[in-house]
Every structure is written in structure tokens, then in C-alpha cells.
C-alpha positions in Angstrom: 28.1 -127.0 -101.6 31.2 -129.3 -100.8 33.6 -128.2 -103.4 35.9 -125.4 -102.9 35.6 -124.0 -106.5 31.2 -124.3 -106.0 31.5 -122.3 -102.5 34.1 -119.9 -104.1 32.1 -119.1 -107.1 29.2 -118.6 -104.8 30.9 -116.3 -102.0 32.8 -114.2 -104.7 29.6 -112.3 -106.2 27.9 -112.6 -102.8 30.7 -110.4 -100.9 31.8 -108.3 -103.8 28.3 -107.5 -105.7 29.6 -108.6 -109.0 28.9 -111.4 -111.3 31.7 -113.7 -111.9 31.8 -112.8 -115.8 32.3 -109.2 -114.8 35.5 -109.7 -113.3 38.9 -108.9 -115.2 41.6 -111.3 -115.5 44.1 -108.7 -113.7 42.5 -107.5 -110.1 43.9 -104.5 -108.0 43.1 -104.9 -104.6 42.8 -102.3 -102.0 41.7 -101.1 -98.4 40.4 -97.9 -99.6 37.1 -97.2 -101.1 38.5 -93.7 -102.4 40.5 -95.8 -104.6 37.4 -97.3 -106.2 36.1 -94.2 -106.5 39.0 -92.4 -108.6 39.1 -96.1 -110.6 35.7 -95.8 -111.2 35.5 -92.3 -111.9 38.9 -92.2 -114.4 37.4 -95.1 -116.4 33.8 -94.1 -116.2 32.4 -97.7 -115.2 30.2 -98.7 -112.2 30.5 -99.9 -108.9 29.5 -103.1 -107.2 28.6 -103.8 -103.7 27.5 -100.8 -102.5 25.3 -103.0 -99.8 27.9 -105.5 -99.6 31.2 -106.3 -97.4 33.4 -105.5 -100.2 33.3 -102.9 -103.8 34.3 -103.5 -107.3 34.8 -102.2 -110.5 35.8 -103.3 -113.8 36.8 -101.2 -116.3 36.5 -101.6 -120.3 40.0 -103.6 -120.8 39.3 -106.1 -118.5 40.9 -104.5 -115.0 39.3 -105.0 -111.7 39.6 -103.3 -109.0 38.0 -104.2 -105.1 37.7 -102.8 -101.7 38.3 -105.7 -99.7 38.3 -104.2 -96.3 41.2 -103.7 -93.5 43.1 -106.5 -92.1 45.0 -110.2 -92.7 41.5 -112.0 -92.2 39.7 -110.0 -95.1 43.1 -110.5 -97.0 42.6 -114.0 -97.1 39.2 -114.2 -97.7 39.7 -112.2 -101.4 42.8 -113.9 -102.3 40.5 -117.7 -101.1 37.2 -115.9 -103.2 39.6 -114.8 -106.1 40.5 -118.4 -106.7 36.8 -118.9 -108.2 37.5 -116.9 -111.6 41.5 -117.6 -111.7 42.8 -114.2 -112.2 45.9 -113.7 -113.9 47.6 -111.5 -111.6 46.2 -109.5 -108.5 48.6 -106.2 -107.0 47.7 -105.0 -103.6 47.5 -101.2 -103.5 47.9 -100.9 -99.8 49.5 -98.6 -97.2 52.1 -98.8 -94.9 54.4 -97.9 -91.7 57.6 -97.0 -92.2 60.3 -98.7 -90.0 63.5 -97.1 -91.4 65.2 -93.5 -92.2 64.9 -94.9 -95.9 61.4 -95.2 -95.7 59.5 -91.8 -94.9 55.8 -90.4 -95.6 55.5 -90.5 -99.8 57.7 -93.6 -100.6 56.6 -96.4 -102.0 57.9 -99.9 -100.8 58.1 -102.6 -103.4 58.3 -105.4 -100.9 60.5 -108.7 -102.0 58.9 -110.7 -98.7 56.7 -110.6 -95.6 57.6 -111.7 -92.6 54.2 -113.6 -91.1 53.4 -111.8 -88.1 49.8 -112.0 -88.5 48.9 -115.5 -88.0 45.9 -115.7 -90.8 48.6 -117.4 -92.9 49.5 -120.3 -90.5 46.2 -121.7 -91.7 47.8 -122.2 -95.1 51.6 -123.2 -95.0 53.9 -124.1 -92.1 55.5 -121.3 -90.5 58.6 -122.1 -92.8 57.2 -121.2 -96.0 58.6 -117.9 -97.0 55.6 -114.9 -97.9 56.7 -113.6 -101.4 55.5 -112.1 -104.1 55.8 -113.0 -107.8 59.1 -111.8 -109.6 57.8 -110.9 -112.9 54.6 -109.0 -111.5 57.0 -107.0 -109.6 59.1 -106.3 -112.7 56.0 -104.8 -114.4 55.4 -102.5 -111.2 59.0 -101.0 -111.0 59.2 -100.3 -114.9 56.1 -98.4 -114.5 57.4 -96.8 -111.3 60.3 -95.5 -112.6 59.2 -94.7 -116.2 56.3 -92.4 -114.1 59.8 -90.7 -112.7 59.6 -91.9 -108.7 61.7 -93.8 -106.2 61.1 -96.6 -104.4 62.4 -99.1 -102.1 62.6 -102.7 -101.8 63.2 -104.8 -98.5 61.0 -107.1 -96.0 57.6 -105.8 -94.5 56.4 -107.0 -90.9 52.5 -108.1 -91.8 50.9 -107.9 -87.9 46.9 -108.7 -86.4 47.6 -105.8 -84.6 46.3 -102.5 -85.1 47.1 -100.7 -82.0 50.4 -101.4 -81.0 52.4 -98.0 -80.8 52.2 -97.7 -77.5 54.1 -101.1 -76.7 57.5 -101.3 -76.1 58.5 -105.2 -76.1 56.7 -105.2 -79.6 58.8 -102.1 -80.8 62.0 -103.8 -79.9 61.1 -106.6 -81.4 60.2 -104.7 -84.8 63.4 -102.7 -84.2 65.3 -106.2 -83.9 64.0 -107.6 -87.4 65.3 -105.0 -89.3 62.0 -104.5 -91.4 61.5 -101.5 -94.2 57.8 -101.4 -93.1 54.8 -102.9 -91.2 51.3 -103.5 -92.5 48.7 -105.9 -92.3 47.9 -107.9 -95.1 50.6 -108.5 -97.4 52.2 -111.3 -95.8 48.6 -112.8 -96.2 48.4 -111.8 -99.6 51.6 -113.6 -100.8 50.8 -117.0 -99.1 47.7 -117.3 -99.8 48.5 -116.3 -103.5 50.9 -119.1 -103.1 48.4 -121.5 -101.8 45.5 -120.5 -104.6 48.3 -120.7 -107.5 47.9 -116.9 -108.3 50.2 -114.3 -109.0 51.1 -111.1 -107.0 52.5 -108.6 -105.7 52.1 -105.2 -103.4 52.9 -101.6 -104.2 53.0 -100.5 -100.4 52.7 -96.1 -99.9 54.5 -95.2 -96.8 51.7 -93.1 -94.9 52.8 -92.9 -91.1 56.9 -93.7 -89.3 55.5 -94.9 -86.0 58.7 -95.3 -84.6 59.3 -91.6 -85.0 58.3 -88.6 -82.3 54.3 -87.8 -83.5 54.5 -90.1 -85.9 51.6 -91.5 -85.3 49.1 -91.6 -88.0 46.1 -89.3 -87.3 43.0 -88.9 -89.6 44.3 -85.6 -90.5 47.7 -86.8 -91.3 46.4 -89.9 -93.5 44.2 -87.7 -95.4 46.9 -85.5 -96.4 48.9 -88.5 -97.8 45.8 -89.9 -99.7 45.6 -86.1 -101.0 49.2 -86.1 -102.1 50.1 -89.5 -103.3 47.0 -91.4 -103.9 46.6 -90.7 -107.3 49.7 -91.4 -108.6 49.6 -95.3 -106.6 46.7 -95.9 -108.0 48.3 -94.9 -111.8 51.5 -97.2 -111.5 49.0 -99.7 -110.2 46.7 -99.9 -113.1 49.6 -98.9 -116.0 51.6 -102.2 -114.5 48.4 -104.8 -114.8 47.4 -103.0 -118.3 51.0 -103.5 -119.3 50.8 -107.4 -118.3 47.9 -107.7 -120.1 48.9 -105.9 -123.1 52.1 -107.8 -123.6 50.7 -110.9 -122.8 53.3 -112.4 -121.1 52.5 -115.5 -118.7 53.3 -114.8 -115.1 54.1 -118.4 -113.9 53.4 -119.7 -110.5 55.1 -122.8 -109.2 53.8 -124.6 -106.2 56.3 -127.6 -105.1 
């Protein structure tokens, strides 16, 4: 295999479980296999992958959702495997760190770029090329936000390699310095390698930890306690936004110069 699209087509069942005709035109992706679950569950369909490196599920109206692991490198490797079926638009459920007063435990961030801390996304674009999202997926997502009666904010996320970082000054300062709403992992990668693959999305980003704050760390038990109290709801505006899409049928254009 020397094409891209051959290897692509071949990779995407082999990490995810699922036959390329099972997948949806609209794909949630998340880090969490509880969010699989409560798809899976809610829309009584079956999941993929148990064995492999990645789960998904599609339910009856063409929506897919897949548990693509933790980090910018398994970010990249779902939006590169994605490219083999040409979904019409992929949201990232993920969770976040808030940097700011405005962004404590149980808001969502609806981020309008990335900053490309994480390096994965070098590999793509020149370090010039903004990390954002696409306008009229994100227009679905706040509708349905709102309309569901919740807040959220908007503003620039700081996507890092680093998992383990609270304890370093220099790279607190730095975060401080930047000004960013949030820090994650993946979403920078998400929106450039969307970019790069000529597919549309976005990310619907649950603050779950303030790291900047005194113990506020995330634990296990504090994590859980956000997945118990907000998960659910995520996962709703996710799937009513790509169903919406869908439904109205309007064309979420992506322009690559």
C-alpha cells in the first residue's frame, strides 16, 4: 500500500473495529470510553473495538461516535484515519483545564482557536498556520447549547504534549502570559489536521480541573464527580448539534488555500 487513501481505508477498521460502511457521515470523537457507553446505551447499538486501540459506535441515523485515546499523537492519527470515509463533520467531545476566573469546573468552552503547543501539528502546517475550527459547525453547537439552557465561553485553548506539568513554574508563567481560557491536549491537533484532511470541526471542551488554583489539581475522585455531573448533558449537545447538521442538510464548507 503506497496511497494514502489505500493505507487509510486499511488502518481505519484496523484501529477502530468497524467496517468502513458502518461509519456515519457526522463522527463525535472523544477520550472517554464512558461516553461510548452512554452513546451506545441511549441509542441501543453496538460497540466496536473492544480488542482494539480505539471504540466506536454508530447509531441508526448515521452518527458515530469513537474513543480515540488520550493525547495530540492519537488526535492526529483519527483525524489522518478519518480521511478514508470523508466524514462530513467530526466535534471533539473533550475535557479541559481552566485558565481563567471565567472558566471554572462545569463550563463548557467553545474554543474559536488553539494555540499549537503540542508539536504533533508541526508535522502538518508551518508553525504560522492558525488551529481553528469550522465556523458553521460551531454555530450548530452553540444553538444547541443555549436552546438546552447553559452558558458557555468562547476564547483560545493552550493544546500541550504535556501531561504532568502543574508542578512547573516557568511553564505556568508562560500559560499565565498567553492569556488562554483553557489547556488541553488535542484540540489544537484536531483543528490542523482537520484543516490538512479537508474536514470539518469543531470541540465542545467541559471544564473539569483549574490547575492554576490552590487544590485544583485534578484527582480521580474529583474527575469522576464532573463526569457524574456534567457528562451527560456534553454528550447531548454533542449528538443534538451533528443530528441537527445532518437533518438540515446544510454543507459545511472547508477551504484549503
Amino acid at each position: 500500500m503506497v496511497d494514502r487513501l489505500q493505507i487509510t481505508k486499511n488502518w481505519l477498521p484496523r484501529y477502530t473495529g468497524m467496517p468502513l460502511d458502518n461509519f456515519g457521515e457526522y463522527i463525535l470523537l472523544t477520550n472517554f470510553r464512558h461516553y461510548v457507553d452512554m452513546f451506545a446505551e441511549m441509542f441501543s447499538c453496538d460497540i466496536q473495538g473492544e480488542n482494539k486501540p480505539m471504540q466506536a459506535a454508530t447509531n441508526s441515523e448515521g452518527l458515530t461516535i469513537v474513543n480515540f485515546g488520550i493525547g495530540s499523537a492519537n488526535a492526529a492519527t483519527i483525524m489522518d484515519l478519518l480521511s478514508a470515509i470523508r466524514p462530513k463533520g467530526v466535534l471533539f467531545l473533550g475535557k479541559c483545564g481552566g485558565l481563567k476566573k471565567s472558566s471554572e469546573i462545569g463550563h463548557f468552552i467553545l474554543p474559536n482557536a488553539a494555540i499549537r503547543g503540542e508539536g504533533t501539528s508541526n508535522d502538518y502546517f508551518p508553525a504560522e498556520v492558525p488551529a481553528l475550527p469550522s465556523f458553521k459547525l460551531h454555530k450548530f453547537v452553540s444553538e444547541k447549547i443555549l436552546e438546552l439552557g447553559h452558558e458557555y465561553r468562547t476564547g483560545v485553548v493552550y493544546s500541550t504534549n504535556r501531561r504532568i506539568w502543574e508542578h512547573d513554574q516557568d511553564f505556568i508563567e508562560k500559560l499565565q502570559k498567553m492569556t488562554s481560557i483553557g489547556i488541553d491536549m488535542e484540540t489544537a491537533t484536531i483543528f490542523i489536521v482537520g484543516h490538512y484532511n479537508v474536514i470539518a470541526r469543531g470541540a465542545l471542551l467541559l471544564v473539569s480541573d483549574v490547575p492554576l488554583t490552590p487544590e485544583g489539581v485534578k484527582t480521580e475522585e474529583s474527575d469522576l464527580m464532573v463526569t457524574q455531573r456534567w457528562a451527560d448533558i456534553h454528550l447531548k449537545i454533542g449528538i443534538d448539534a451533528m443530528a441537527e447538521i445532518g437533518e438540515k442538510g446544510e454543507k459545511i464548507k472547508h477551504f484549503q488555500y
